[in-house]
C-alpha positions as CSV (number, residue, x, y, z in Angstrom):
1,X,-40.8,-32.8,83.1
2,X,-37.7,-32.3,84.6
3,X,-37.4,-28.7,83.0
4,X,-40.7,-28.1,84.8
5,X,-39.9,-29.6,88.1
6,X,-36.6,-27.4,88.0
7,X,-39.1,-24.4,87.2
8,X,-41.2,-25.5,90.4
9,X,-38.2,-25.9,92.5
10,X,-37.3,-22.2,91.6
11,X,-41.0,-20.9,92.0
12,X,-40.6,-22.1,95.3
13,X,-37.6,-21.2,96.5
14,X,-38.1,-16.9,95.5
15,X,-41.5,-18.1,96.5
16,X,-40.8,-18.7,100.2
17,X,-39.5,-15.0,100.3
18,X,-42.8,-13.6,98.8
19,X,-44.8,-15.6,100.7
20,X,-43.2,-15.4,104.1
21,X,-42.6,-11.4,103.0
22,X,-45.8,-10.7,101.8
23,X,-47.8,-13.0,105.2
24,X,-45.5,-10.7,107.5
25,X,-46.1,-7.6,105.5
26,X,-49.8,-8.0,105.1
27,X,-49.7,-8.1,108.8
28,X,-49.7,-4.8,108.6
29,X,-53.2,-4.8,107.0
30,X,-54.9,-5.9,110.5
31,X,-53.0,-3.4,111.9
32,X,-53.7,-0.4,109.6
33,X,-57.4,-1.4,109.6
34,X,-57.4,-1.0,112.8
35,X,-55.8,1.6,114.2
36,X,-56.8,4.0,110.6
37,X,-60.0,4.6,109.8
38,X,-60.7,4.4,106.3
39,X,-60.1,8.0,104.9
40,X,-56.7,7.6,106.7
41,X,-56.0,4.2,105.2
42,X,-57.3,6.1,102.1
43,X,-54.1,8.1,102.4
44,X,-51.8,5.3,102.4
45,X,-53.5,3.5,99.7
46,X,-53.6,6.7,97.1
47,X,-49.9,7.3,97.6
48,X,-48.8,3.9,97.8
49,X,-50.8,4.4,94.1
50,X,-48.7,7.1,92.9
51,X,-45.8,5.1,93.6
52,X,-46.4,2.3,91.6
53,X,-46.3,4.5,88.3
54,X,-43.5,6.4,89.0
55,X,-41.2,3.1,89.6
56,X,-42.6,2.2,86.7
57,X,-41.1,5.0,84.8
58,X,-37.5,5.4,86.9
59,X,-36.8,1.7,86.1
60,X,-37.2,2.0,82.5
61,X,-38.0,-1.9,81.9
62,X,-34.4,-2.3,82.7
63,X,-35.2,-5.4,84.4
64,X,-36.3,-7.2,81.3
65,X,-33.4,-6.0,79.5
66,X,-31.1,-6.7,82.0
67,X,-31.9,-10.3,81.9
68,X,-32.5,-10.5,77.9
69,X,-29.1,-9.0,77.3
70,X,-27.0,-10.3,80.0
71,X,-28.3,-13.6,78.4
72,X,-26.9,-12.9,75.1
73,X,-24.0,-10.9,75.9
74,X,-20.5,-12.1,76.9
75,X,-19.6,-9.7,79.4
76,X,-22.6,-9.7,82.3
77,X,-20.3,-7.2,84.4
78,X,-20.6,-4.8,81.6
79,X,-24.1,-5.1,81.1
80,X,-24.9,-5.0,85.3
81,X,-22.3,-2.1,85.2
82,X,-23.9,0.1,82.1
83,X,-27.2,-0.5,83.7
84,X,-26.2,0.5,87.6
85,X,-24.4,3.5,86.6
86,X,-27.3,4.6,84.5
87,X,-30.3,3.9,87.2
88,X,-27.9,5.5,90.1
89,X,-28.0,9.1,88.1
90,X,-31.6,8.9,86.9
91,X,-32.3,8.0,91.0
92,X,-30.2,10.7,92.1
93,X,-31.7,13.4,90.0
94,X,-35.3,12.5,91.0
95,X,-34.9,12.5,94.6
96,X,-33.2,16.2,94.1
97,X,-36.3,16.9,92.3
98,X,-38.8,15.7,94.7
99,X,-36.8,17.5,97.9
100,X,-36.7,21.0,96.0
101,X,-40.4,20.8,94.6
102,X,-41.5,19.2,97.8
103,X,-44.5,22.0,98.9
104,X,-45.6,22.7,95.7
105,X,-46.3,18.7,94.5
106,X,-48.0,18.4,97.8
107,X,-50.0,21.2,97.6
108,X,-51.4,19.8,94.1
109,X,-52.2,16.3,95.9
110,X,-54.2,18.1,98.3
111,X,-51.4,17.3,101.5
112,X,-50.8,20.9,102.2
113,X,-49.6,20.2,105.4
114,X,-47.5,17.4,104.7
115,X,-44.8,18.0,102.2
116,X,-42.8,15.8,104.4
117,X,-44.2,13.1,102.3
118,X,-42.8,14.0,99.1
119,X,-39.6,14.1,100.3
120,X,-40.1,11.1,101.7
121,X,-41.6,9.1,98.9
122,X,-39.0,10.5,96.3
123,X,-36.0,8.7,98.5
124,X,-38.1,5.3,98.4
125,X,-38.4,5.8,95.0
126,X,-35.1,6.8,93.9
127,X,-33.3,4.0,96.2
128,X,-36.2,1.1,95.1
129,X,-35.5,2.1,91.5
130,X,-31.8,1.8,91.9
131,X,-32.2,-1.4,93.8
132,X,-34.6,-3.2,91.0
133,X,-31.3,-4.5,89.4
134,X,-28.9,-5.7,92.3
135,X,-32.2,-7.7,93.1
136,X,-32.1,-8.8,89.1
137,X,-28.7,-9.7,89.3
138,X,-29.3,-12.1,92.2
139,X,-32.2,-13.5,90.2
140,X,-29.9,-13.9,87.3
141,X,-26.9,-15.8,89.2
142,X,-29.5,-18.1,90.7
143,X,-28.8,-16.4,94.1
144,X,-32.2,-17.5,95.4
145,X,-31.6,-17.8,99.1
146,X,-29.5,-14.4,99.2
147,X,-32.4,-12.9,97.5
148,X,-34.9,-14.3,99.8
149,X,-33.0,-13.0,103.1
150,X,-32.3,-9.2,101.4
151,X,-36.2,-9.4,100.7
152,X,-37.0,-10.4,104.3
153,X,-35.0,-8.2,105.5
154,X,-36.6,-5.1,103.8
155,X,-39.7,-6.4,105.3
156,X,-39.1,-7.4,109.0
157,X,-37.2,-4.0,109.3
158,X,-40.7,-2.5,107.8
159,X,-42.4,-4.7,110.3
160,X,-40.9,-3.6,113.6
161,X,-41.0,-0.4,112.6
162,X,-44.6,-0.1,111.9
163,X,-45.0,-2.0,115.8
164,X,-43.0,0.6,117.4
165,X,-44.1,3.7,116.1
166,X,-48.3,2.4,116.0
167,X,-48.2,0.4,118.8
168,X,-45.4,0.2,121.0
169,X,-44.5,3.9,121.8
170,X,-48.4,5.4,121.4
171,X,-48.5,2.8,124.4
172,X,-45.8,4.2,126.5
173,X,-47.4,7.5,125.4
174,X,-50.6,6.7,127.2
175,X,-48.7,5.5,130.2
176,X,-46.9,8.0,130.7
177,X,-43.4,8.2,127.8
178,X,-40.2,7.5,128.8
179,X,-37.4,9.3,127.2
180,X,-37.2,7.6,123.8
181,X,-41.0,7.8,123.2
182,X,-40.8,11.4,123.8
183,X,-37.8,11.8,121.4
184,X,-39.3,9.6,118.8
185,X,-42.6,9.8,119.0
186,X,-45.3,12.4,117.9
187,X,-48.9,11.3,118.0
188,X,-49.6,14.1,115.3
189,X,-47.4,12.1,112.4
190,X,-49.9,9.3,112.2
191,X,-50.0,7.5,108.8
192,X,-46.8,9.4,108.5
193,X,-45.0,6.3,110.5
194,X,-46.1,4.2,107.6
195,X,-43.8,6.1,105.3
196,X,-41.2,6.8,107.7
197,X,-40.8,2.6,108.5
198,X,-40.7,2.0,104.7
199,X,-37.9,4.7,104.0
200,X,-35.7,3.3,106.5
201,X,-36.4,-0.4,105.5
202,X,-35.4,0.8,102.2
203,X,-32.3,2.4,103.2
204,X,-31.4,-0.8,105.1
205,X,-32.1,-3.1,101.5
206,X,-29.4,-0.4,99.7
207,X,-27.1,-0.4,102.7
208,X,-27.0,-4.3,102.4
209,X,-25.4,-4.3,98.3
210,X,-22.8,-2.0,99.0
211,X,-20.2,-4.8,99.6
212,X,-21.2,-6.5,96.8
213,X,-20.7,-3.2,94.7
214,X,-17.1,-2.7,96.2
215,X,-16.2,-6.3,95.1
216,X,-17.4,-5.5,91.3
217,X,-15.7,-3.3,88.5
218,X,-18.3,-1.6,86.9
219,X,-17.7,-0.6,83.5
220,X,-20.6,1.3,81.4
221,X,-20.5,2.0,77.6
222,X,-23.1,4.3,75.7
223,X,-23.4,2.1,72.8
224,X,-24.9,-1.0,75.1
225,X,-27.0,1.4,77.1
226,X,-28.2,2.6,73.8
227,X,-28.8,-1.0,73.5
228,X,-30.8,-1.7,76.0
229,X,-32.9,1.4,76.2
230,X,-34.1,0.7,72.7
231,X,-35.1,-2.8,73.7
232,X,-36.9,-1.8,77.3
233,X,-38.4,1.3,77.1
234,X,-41.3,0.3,74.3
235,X,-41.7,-2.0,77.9
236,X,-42.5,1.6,79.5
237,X,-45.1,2.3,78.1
238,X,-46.9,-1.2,78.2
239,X,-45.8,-0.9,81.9
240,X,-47.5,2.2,82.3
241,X,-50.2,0.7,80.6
242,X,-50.4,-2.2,82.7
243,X,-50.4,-0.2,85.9
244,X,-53.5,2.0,84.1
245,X,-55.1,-1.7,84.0
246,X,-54.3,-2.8,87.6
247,X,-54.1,0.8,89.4
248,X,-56.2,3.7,87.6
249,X,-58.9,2.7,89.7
250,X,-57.9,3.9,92.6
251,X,-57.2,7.7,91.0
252,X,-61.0,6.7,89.4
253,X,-62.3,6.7,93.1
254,X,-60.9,10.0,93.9
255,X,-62.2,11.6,90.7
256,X,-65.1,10.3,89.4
257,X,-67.0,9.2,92.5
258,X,-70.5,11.0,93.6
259,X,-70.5,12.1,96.3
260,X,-73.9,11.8,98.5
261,X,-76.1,14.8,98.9
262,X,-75.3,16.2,102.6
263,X,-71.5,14.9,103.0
264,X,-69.7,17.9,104.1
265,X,-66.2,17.0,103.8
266,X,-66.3,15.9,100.1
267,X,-62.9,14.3,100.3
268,X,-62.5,12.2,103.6
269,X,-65.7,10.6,101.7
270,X,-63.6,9.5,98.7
271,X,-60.9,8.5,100.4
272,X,-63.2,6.4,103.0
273,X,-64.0,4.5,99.9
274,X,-60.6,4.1,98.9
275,X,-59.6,3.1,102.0
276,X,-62.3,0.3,102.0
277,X,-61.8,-0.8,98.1
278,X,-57.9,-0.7,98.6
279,X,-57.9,-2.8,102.1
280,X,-60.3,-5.4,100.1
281,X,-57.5,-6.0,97.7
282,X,-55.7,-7.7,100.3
283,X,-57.6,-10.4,100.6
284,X,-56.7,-11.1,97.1
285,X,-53.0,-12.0,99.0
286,X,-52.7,-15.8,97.7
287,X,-53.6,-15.2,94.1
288,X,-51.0,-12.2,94.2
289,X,-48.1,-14.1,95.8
290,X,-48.9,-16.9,93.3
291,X,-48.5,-14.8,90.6
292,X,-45.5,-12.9,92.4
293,X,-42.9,-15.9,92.8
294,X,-44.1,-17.6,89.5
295,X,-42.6,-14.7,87.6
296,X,-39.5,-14.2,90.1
297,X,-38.6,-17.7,88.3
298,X,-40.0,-17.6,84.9
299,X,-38.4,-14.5,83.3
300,X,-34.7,-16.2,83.6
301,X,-36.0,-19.4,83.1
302,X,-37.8,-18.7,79.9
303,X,-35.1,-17.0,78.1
304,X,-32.6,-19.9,79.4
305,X,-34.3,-22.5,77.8
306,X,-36.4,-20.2,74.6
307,X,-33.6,-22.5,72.1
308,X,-34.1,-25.5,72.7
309,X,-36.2,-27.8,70.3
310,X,-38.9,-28.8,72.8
311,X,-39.3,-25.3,74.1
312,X,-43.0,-25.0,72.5
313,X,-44.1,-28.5,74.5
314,X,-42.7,-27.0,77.6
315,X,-44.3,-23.6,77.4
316,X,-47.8,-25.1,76.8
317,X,-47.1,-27.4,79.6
318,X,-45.8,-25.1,82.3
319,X,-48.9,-22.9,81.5
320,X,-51.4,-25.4,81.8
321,X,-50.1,-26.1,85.1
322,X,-50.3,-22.7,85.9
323,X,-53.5,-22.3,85.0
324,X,-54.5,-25.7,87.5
325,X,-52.4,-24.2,90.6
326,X,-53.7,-20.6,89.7
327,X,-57.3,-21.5,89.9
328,X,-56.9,-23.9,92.4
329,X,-55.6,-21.1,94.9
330,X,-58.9,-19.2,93.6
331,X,-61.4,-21.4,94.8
332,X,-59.6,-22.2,97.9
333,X,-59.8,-18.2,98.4
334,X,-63.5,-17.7,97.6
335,X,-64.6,-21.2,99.8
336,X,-62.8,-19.6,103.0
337,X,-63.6,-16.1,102.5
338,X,-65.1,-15.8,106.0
339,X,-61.5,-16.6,107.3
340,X,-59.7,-14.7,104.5
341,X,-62.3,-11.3,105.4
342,X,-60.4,-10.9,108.5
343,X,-57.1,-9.4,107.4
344,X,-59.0,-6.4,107.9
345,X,-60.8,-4.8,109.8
346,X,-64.4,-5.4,110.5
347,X,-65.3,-1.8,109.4
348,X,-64.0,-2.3,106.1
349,X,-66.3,-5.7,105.2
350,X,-68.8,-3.6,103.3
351,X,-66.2,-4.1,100.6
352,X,-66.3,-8.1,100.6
353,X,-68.5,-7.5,97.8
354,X,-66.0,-6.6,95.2
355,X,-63.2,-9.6,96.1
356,X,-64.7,-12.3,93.9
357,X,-63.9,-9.7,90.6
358,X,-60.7,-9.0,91.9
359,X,-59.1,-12.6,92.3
360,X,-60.5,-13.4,88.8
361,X,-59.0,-10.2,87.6
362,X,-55.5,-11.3,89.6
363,X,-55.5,-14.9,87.9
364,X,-56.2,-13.6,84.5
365,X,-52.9,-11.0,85.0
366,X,-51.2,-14.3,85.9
367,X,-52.2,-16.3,83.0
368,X,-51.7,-12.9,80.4
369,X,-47.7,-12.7,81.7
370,X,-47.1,-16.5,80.3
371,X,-49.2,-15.9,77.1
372,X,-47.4,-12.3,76.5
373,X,-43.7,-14.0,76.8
374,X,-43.7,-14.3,72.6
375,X,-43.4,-11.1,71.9
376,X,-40.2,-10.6,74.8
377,X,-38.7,-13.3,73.0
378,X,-39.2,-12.1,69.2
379,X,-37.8,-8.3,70.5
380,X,-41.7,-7.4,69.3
381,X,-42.0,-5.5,73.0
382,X,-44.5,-3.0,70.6
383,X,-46.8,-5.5,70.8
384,X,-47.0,-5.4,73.9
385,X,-47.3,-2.0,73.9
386,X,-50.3,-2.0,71.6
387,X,-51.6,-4.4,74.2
388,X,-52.0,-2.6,77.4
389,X,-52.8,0.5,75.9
390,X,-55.3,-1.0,74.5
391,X,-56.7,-2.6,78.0
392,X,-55.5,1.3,79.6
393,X,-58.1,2.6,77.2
394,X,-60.7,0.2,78.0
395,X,-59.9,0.4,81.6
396,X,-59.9,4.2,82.1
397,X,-63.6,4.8,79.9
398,X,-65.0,1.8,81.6
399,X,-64.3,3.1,85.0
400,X,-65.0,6.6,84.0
401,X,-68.8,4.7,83.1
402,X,-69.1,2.9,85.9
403,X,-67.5,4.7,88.7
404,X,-69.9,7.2,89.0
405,X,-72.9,4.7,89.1
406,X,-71.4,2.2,91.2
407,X,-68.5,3.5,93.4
408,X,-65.8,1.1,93.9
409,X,-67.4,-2.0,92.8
410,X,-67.1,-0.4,89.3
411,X,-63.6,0.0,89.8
412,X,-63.1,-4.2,90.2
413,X,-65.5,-4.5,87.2
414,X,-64.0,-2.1,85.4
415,X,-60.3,-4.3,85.7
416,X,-62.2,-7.7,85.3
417,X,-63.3,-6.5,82.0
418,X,-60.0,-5.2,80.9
419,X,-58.3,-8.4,81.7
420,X,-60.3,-10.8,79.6
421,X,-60.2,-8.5,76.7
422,X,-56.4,-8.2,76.8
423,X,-56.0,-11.5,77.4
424,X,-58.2,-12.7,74.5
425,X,-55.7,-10.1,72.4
426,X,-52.4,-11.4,73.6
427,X,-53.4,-15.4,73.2
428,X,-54.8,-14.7,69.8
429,X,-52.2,-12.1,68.1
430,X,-49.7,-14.8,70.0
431,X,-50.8,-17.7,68.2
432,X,-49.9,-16.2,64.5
433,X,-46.5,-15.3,65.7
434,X,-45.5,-18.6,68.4
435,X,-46.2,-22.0,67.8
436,X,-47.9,-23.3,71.0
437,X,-50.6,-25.6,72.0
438,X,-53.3,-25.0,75.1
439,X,-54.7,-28.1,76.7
440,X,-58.6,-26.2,76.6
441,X,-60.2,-29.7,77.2
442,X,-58.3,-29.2,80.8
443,X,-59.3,-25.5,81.1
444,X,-62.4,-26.0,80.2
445,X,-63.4,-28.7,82.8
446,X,-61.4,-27.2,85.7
447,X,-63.3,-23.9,85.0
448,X,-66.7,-25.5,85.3
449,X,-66.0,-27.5,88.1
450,X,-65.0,-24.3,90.2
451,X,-67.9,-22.4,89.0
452,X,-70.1,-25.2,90.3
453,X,-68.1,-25.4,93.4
454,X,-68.6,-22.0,94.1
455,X,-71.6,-21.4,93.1
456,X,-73.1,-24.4,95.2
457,X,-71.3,-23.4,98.3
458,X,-72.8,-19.6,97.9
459,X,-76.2,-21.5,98.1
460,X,-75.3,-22.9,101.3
461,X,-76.1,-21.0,104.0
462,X,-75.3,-22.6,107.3
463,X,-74.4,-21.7,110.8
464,X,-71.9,-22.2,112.7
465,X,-69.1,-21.3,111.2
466,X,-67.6,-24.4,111.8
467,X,-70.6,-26.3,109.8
468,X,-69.7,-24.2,107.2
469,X,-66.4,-24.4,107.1
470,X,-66.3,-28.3,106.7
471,X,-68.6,-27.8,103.4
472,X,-65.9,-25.6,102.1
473,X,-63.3,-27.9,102.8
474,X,-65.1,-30.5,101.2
475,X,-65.9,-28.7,98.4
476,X,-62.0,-27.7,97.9
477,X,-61.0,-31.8,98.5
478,X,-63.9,-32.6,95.7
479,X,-61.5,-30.0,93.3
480,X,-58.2,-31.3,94.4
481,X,-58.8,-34.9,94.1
482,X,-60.5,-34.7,90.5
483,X,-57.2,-32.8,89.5
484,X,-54.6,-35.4,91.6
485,X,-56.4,-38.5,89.8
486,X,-56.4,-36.4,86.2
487,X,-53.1,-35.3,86.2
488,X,-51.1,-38.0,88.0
489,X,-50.2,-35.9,91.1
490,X,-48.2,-38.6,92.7
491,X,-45.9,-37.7,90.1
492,X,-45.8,-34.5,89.6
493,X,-46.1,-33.9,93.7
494,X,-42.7,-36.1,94.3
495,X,-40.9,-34.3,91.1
496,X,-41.8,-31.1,93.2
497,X,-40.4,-31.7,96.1
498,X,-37.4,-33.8,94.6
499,X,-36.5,-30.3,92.8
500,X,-37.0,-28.0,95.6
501,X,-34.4,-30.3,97.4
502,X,-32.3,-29.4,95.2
503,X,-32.6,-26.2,94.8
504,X,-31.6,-26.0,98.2
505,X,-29.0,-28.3,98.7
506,X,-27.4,-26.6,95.3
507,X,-27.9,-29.7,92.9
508,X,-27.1,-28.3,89.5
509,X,-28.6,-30.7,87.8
510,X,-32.1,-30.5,89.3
């Protein structure tokens, strides 16, 4: 338990960055659904898309490695140095790339007019990439509260940003403009701000490690890099993979959807519905941060603890309580979905429909990372591979089916479906290769209980808000007291908070 509790205490310590991070970043989804409609939000959300693969690719799974092999080697400074060095070049080269071929890759989006956003996309990129390890390192040397203010940094820079260049200086532009509106400002950027505020965050994130860089030697050697690459890019392409599973869908929207007899601009339409489906994803925040800060702490603190005798005990126990936490957060999403709908705007609600599939599909992601740790630990990373290209397959002809038929609600389908299949794959080639034991009496009940909980209270239909509101919290205290008196939270609620404590106030031993 105590191994556990120390786990908890580290969940919530890079925890309180995400969640404070992602609550003031998904400010900016009231905003943006408010001030864009939804074929301009549609913008954001299809390049925001692109992004995701391509950091994919520029990190090379060097994250993984860095942690597996500064675990096992002697030298960490070589292997933060070999790994630096290497991302810095790849960075460098791609941002040269996207600032030369800038016209001609926006041309082939469809942004003719805007090849100001390659340019600026490929320096997010190339500085995020770069950045993915200095953050790793932190993560490594138990630098938790470091990390957390570098994170929030990024994102109150973002923040303001975004309120002075949407909200502050349009204002001063309607009154009037004073002399730094006028300098700054231009009305005819739009969603462009959005990428400007996120370049210069970024900037700000890389501008902050540059001391610790002048304070470390870095040394690089072929023969580790060699290493490292051969352990973390098979971790490429079940990356790539995974971001087929969890992203495709909104490249499926602007290919695959019909378009409605008498629409005459074809592709504001599309990107309308992209716009709706990807501000609907929001509301999947809690589920997402859960999942977010659990992993922040598990990657170093499954490898650090992977020898020891009881690790198979510990595993199965750390996922069970996973699975409790995770699907708590779940209901308590789906019973206060009237509050939870208004992170954005009221235009975008036709999409509420679709939220239910995408927090299951969220959870099961969650509950896949534990169950795929295995084959990280056995340096099997093909399976993984095998995998999500498995689920990328499934994922890609099941939206290509359903798509068509069903606009973006086939798109949350088509992910739900993925999920369970990959995750029955992963726990069942996992088992013949790790020796670990799944409480299902406990999933099984906790499962049925919120499917009863949820199902009753979509029964309900009652007005005011208020009335309903009460049911839901009932509901959600039926859930939470079954699991306190099941699995003594006194307990586990006073190891908790004894362990985040510590984790503050440095206790080694926590």
């Amino acid at each position: 338990m105590s191994q556990i509790t120390k786990l908890a205490g580290q969940t919530a310590v890079y925890g309180l960055s995400s969640i404070i991070g992602r609550l003031l970043n998904y400010l900016l989804v009231p905003l943006y659904t408010r001030i864009f409609n939804n074929w301009e939000y549609g913008v954001v959300t299809e390049l925001y898309t692109y992004v995701v693969f391509l950091m994919v690719i520029l990190t090379y799974g060097l994250e993984t490695g860095y942690f597996r092999f500064s675990n096992s080697e002697k030298d960490k400074d070589f292997v933060f140095g070999t790994i630096t060095i290497f991302l810095f070049v790849s960075s460098l080269i791609f941002i040269a790339f996207s600032a030369l071929n800038a016209e001609s890759i926006a041309s082939y989006l469809g942004y003719y007019d805007n090849p100001e956003y390659v340019i600026m996309f490929g320096l997010i990129i190339g500085l995020d990439a770069f950045l993915t390890i200095p953050f790793a390192r932190l993560r490594q040397q138990n630098k938790a509260l470091k990390f957390a203010i570098y994170k929030l940094l990024n994102i109150l820079v973002n923040i303001v940003l975004n309120l002075t260049f949407l909200v502050y200086f349009p204002y001063l532009h309607k009154a009037g403009g004073t002399v730094i509106s006028d300098i700054f400002y231009n009305q005819d950027i739009g969603v462009g701000y959005v990428f400007i505020s996120n370049l210069v965050a970024t900037a700000v994130s890389f501008l902050l490690f540059i001391p610790d860089y002048f304070k470390t030697r870095l040394k690089f050697s072929f023969a580790m890099l060699k290493n490292i690459l051969f352990y973390s890019l098979p971790l490429v392409i079940s990356g790539l993979a995974g971001m087929i599973n969890e992203f495709f869908d909104r490249l499926a929207i602007k290919w695959w959807t019909t378009i409605p007899v008498g629409v005459v601009d074809g592709q504001k339409f599309w990107l309308g519905e992209l716009g709706i489906y990807g501000a609907n994803t929001k509301i999947t925040i809690i589920i997402v941060l859960f999942v977010q800060m659990f992993r922040y702490a598990a990657d170093p603190f499954f490898f650090s603890n992977a020898q020891k005798p009881d690790f198979s005990e510990l595993y199965s126990k750390v996922t069970k309580y996973f699975f409790i936490v995770g699907i708590a957060l779940l209901l308590f999403t789906l019973l206060y979905l009237d509050i939870f709908k208004h992170i954005i705007g009221s235009d975008y609600f036709e999409g509420l429909k679709v939220v239910p599939l995408l927090l299951l599909g969220r959870f099961i992601v969650g509950i896949m990372y534990i169950l795929s740790f295995w084959y990280k630990l056995d340096k099997k990373t093909i399976y993984g591979i095998y995998i999500f290209l498995i689920g990328a397959v499934l994922t890609i002809f099941v939206n290509y089916l359903t798509v068509p038929l069903y606009g973006y609600y086939g798109c949350a389908l088509s992910n739900f479906v993925s999920y369970i299949v990959m995750l029955l794959i992963t726990y069942f080639w996992g088992r013949k290769h790790f020796n670990f034991n799944l409480d299902f009496k406990s999933v099984l009940l906790y499962s049925t209980i919120t499917l009863v909980l949820y199902f009753a209270h979509k029964l309900i239909h009652l007005e005011p808000i208020l009335l309903k509101l009460t049911v839901s919290t009932t509901f959600f205290l039926v859930f939470a007291f079954i699991v306190y008196k099941r699995e003594n939270g006194r307990t586990l609620i006073k190891l908790a908070l004894t362990s985040i404590k510590n984790r503050f106030y440095g206790n080694k031993n926590s």
